[in-house]
N, C-alpha and C positions, 0 to 999 in steps of 0.2 A: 820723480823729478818732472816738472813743467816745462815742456818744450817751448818753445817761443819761434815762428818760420820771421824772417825780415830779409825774402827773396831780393827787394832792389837793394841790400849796402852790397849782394857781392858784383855792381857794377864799380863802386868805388874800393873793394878787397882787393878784385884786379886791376882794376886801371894800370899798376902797375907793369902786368904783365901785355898792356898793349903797344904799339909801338907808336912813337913821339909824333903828334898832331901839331902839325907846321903853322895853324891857326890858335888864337886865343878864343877859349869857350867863351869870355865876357861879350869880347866883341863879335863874336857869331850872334849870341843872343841879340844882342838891343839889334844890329844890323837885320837883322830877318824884319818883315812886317809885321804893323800890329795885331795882324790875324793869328801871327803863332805865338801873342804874349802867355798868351793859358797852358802849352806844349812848354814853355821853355822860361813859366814859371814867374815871368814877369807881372810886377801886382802894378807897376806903376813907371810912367816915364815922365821926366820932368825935364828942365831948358839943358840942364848941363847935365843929369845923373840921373839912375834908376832904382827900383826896387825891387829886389828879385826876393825868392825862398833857395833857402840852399837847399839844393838836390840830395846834400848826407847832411841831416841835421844832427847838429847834437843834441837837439831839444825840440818839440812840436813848436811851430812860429818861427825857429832859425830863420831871420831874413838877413840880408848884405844890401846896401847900398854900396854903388860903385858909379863911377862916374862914365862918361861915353869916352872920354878921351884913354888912348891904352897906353897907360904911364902906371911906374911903381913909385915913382918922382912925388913924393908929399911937400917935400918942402917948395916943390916948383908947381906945385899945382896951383892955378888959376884961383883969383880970390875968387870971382862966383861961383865959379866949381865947388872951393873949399866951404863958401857958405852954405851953397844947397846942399852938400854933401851932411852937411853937419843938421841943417832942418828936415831933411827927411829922416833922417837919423831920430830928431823929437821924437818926429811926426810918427815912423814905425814904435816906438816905445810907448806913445799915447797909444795909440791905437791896438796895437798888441794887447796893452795893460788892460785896454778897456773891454776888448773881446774873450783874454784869457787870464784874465784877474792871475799873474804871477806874482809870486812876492818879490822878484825883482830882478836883475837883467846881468849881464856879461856883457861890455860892449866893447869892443879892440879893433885893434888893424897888426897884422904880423907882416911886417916889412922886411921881407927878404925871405928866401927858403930857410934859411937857419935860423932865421926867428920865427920859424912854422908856419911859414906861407905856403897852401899846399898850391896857389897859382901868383906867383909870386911878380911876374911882370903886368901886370894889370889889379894895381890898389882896391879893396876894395874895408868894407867896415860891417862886422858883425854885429849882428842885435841876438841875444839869444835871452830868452826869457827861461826865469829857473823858478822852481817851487821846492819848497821844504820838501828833503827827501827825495829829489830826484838823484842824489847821487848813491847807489846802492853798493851791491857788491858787483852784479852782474856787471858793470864797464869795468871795476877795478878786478876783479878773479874772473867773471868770465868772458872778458875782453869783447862785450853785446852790449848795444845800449837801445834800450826798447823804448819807440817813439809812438805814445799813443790813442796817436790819429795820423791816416792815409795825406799825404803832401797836399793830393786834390781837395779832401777836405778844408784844410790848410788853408789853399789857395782861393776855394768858393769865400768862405770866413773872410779873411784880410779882403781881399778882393773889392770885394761891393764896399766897405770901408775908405778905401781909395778913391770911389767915386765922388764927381764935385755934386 
């Protein structure tokens, strides 16, 4: 048997077991300056919403748009919010497509923790890009799902993509 190491998920195995952080990780992010966008994953910031990589992807590319304002509120959310939220939305899918030629995407919002929102007060919108055969045995019997390429990688890739 092939061993497989994926040392950063057991940051999100435990997460659990640390104790309740009185801040929302969204808004820590965009909040910090643009100096730590590369530290905290951010590809892109725009008027109303951003661009990030999810830190536990389910898939290499996993990015989230979310918006600056810390709301789980979609139907009250701002029509320019909701518009850009939905054009960087495209725009990660183009871009994705064009760098990692998937055959094709996942995109949702889980609203509320019982609809599998793992940060449930602060909205945000998945882009995950899938290829034939990415779903194996390993997530469904060995409960591992092997991402492969390093997030930094990821983040150089998409990154300059975002540039005007």
């Amino acid at each position: 048997m092939e061993t497989k190491f994926t040392p950063w998920r057991m940051r999100y195995i435990r997460r659990g077991d640390l104790p309740a952080d009185d801040g929302c990780v969204f808004c820590a992010m965009h909040e910090a300056t643009p100096e730590h966008d590369a530290a905290n994953l951010i590809l892109y910031r725009g008027a109303h919403c951003f661009v990030v990589l999810n830190l536990f992807p389910y898939n290499t590319a996993h990015t989230m748009v979310l918006p600056y304002a810390h709301t789980a509120d979609l139907v009250g959310l701002a029509a320019a919010t909701a518009a850009e939220l939905f054009a960087l939305t495209q725009r990660c899918v183009a871009l994705i497509g064009a760098e990692y030629q998937p055959h094709g995407f996942n995109l949702g919002m889980n609203l509320g923790s019982m609809a599998g929102a793992g940060i449930a007060e602060h909205l945000h919108m998945h882009i995950v890009p899938r290829w034939s055969g990415d779903t194996n045995f390993m997530p469904i019997i060995g409960q591992t799902k092997l991402i492969p390429e390093e997030l930094e990688a990821t983040y150089d890739r998409l990154q300059a993509s975002f540039r005007p």
